[in-house]
ZAMARGU-4260 file (C-alpha; in steps of 0.2 Angstrom, whole numbers, plus 5000, padded with zeros to 4 digits):
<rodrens>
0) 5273/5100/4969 | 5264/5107/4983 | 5256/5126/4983 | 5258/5137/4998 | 5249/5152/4995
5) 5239/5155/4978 | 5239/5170/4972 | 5224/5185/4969 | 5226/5194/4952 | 5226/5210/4947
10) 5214/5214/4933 | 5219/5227/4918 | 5210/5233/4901 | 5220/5229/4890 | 5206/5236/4877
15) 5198/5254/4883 | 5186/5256/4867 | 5179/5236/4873 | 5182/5237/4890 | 5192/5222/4887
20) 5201/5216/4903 | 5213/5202/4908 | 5221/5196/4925 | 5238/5195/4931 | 5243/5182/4943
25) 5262/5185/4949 | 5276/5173/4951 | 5278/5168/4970 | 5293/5160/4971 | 5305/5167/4984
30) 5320/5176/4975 | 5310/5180/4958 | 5314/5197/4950 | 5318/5205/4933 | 5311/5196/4917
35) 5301/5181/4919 | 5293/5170/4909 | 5274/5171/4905 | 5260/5162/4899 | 5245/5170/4893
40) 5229/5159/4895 | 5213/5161/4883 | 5196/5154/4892 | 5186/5139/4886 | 5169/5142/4884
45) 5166/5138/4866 | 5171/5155/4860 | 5152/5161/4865 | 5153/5162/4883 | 5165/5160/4897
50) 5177/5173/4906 | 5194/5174/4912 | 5192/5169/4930 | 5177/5158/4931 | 5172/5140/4932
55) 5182/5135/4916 | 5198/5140/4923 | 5210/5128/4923 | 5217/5128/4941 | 5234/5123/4942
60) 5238/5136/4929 | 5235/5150/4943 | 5244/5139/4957 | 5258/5131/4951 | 5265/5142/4940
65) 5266/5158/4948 | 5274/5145/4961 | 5288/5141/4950 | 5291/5159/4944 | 5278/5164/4928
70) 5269/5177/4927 | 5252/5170/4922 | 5239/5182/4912 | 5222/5176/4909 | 5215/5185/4896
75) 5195/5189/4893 | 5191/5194/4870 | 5176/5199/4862 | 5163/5184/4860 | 5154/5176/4846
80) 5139/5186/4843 | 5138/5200/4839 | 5155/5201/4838 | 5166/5190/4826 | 5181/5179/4822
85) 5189/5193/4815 | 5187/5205/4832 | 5192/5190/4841 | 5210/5192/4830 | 5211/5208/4834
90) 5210/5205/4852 | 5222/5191/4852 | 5234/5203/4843 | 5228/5218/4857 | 5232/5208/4870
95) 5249/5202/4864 | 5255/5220/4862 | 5249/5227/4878 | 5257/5212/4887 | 5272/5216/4877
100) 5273/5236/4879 | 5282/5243/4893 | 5271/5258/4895 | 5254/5250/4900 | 5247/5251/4918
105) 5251/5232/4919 | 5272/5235/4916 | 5268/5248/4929 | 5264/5237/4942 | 5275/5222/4936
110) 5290/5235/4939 | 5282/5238/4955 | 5287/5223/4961 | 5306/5222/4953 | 5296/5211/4939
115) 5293/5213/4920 | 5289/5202/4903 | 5300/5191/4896 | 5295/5195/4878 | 5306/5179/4871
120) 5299/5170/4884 | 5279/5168/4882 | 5269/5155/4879 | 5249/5154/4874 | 5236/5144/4880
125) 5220/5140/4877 | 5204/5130/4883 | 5192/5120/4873 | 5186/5137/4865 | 5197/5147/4871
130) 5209/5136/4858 | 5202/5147/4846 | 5210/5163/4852 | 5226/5153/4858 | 5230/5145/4838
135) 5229/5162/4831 | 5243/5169/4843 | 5254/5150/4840 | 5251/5150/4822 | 5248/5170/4815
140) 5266/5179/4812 | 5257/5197/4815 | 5256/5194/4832 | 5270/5200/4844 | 5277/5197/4853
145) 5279/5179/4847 | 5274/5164/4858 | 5288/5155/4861 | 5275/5138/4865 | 5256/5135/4863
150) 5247/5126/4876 | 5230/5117/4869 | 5219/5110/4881 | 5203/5098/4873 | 5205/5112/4860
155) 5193/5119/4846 | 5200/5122/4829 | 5211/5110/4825 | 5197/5104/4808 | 5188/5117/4807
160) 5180/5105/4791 | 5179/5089/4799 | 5161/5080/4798 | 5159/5085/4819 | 5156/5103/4815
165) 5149/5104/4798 | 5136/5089/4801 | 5121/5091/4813 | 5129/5084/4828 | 5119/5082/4846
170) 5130/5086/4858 | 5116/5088/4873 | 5121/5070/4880 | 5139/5076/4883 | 5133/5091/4892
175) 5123/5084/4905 | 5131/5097/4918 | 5122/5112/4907 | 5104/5113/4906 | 5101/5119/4889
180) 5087/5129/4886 | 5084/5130/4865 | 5070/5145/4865 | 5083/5155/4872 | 5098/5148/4861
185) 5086/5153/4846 | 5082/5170/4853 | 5102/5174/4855 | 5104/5168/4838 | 5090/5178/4832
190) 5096/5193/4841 | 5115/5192/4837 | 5117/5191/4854 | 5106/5202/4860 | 5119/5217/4849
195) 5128/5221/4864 | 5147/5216/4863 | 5153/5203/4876 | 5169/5200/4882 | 5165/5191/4900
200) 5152/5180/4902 | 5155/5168/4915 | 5150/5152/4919 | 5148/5147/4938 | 5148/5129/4942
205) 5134/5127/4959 | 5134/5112/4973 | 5126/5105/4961 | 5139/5104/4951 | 5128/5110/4936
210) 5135/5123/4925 | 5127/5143/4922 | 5129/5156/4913 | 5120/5173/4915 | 5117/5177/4899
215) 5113/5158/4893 | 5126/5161/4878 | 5131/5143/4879 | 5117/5137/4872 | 5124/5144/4855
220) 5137/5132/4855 | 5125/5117/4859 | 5112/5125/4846 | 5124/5128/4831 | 5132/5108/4833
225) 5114/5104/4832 | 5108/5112/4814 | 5125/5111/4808 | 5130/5131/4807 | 5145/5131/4816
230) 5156/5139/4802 | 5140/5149/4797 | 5142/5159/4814 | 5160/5158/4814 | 5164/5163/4798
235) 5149/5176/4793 | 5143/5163/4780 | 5125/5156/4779 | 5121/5139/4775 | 5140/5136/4772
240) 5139/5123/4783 | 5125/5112/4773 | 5136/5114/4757 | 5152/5106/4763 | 5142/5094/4773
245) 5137/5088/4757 | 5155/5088/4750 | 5170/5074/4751 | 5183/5082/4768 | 5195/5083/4753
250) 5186/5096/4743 | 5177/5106/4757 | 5191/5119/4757 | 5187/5127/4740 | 5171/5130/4744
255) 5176/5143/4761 | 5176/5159/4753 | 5193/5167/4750 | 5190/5181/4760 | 5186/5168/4774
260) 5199/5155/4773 | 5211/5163/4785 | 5200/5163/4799 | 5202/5144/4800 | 5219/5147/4804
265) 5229/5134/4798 | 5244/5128/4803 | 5260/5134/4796 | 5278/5133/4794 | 5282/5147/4808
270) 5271/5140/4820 | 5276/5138/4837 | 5279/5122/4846 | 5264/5112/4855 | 5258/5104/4868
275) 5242/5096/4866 | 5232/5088/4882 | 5214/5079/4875 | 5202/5066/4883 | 5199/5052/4871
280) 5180/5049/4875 | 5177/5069/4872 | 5161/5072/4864 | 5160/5090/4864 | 5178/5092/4855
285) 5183/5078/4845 | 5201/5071/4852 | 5201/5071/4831 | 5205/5089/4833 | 5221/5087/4842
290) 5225/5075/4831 | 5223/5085/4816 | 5236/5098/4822 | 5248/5085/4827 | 5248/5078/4809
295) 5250/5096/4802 | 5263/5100/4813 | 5274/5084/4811 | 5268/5089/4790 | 5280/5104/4794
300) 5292/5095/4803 | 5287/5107/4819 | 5289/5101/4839 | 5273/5095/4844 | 5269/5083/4861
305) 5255/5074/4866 | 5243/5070/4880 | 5229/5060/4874 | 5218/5055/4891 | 5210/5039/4888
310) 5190/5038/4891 | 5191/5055/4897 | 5177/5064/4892 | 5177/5085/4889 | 5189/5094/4904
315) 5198/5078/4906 | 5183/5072/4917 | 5173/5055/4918 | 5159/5055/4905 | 5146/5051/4919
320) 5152/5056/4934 | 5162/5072/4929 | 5176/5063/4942 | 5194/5070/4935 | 5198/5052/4922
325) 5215/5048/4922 | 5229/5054/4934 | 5229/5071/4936 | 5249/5074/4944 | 5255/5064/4930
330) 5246/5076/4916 | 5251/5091/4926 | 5267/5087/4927 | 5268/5083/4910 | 5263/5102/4905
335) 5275/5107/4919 | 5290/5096/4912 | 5285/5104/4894 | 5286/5120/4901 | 5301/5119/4910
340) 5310/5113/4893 | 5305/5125/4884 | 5309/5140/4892 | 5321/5135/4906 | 5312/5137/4921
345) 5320/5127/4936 | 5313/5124/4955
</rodrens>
């Protein structure tokens, strides 16, 4: 479909006491009023950088689906370092309410324009690391209101065990638009971040089509695949990551701590129906992880639909030339057509 006129959000903390913020695109299709359907969109950025409007945005999130009436919501949490899994939980279920209530600034300004939440009708989404944020909100019953889809773009999470994230990996060749510095990757780590809590850290794409992000907090990501100590930063666990490297998939789960074996989130029966969109050539995200919620949801006997992009590297994009791989209408309109089903939203 063609998009007239994009729309400019509105931006709202959601979270005073973090300054936590989130933008609101409205619906611009002619006629629309009363309670709409909305999706709210979590930022890739491998849960250490990124923000909710910068070069990681998925674009036809904010121009074809205000067009066709949803209210889209692109939501910024608390980063890895210093901040946790756990405040990143927190946020997700933050975020839901405010979106939820109907005494926030944002309902305000919704009901300004004759408009407000659907709260049966709301889907999650999420991007590469931003996946992270979204499985908690598809898959965690305390959240509400309750999404009625989940959306996961070349998504992180879906085996948190698997030998990609508990085994030194290199993932430097697959990031060849990011120049990654390691003294400052070991400094961040070193630092926890540098201790101040981080909830927007975006990452600006030049002419040069090289990736930047002020801070240099990407670099974690590239840095932990590298020694292995993914799950040691993710779930407050040193050297967690050597032990299960050195332990058969099958038994890795007994070794998480108790305390810590929610944060993996796992599927479960009350789930929410997926979509899943991932490149088979991605070598930042494993397409493995997709998979590995496919088969845990079909396990439950949950709705769950596929995309899988064939030689598309991370972002859907030629591992080489970062050209857009496969055709791009037909995987929007994929989503769209999903969409559409699941919460009846015509042209």
């Amino acid at each position: 479909m063609s998009v007239d006129y994009i729309p400019q959000p509105k931006t709202f903390v959601y979270d005073p006491k973090h300054d936590t913020k989130l933008d609101a695109y409205l619906p611009t299709k002619y006629g629309v009023h009363g309670k709409v359907p909305t999706l709210v969109h979590f930022h890739g950025g491998g849960i250490v950088t990124g923000s909710r409007n910068d070069g990681f945005f998925i674009p036809f999130l904010r121009e074809e689906l205000p067009a066709k009436g949803i209210l889209v919501i692109s939501a910024d949490y608390r980063l890895l370092l210093p901040s946790t899994a756990d405040d990143i939980l927190q946020d997700v279920h933050t975020v839901f309410h405010y979106v939820g209530s109907h005494h926030t600034k944002l309902a305000q300004y919704l009901s300004s324009a004759n408009l407000s939440v659907d709260p049966a009708r709301i889907i999650v989404s999420g991007a590469s690391g931003g996946n992270y944020p979204a499985k908690a909100a598809a898959t965690l019953s305390s959240v509400v209101p309750r999404p009625l889809g989940w959306l996961d773009f070349y998504g992180e999470g879906g085996d948190w065990l698997s030998d990609f994230w508990v085994k030194p990996y290199d993932v430097i060749p697959h990031m060849a638009y990011y120049k990654y510095d390691e003294a400052k990757a070991e400094e961040l780590e070193r630092t926890k971040g540098g201790g101040k809590v981080i909830s927007d850290s975006p990452v600006i794409f030049g002419t040069d089509l090289v990736a930047r992000d002020l801070d240099n907090r990407f670099g974690l990501f590239a840095h932990w695949l590298k020694n292995g100590t993914t799950l040691d930063n993710l779930l407050l666990s040193p050297g967690l990551g050597a032990k299960l490297a050195q332990t058969p998939h099958s038994e890795r789960l007994s070794l998480v701590p108790a305390d810590k074996q929610h944060l993996l989130l796992p599927i479960t029966p009350e789930t929410c129906p997926a979509y899943l969109v991932h490149g088979t050539a991605d070598g930042m995200v494993p397409v493995e992880d997709s998979k590995a919620i496919e088969r845990d949801m079909k396990e439950f006997g949950l709705r769950v639909g596929t995309d899988y992009v064939g030689g598309a590297a991370h972002g859907l994009r030629d591992p080489k030339t970062r050209a857009p791989v496969g055709s791009t209408p037909a995987i929007v309109q994929g989503v769209l057509k999903w969409i559409d089903e699941l919460v009846e939203v015509r042209q």
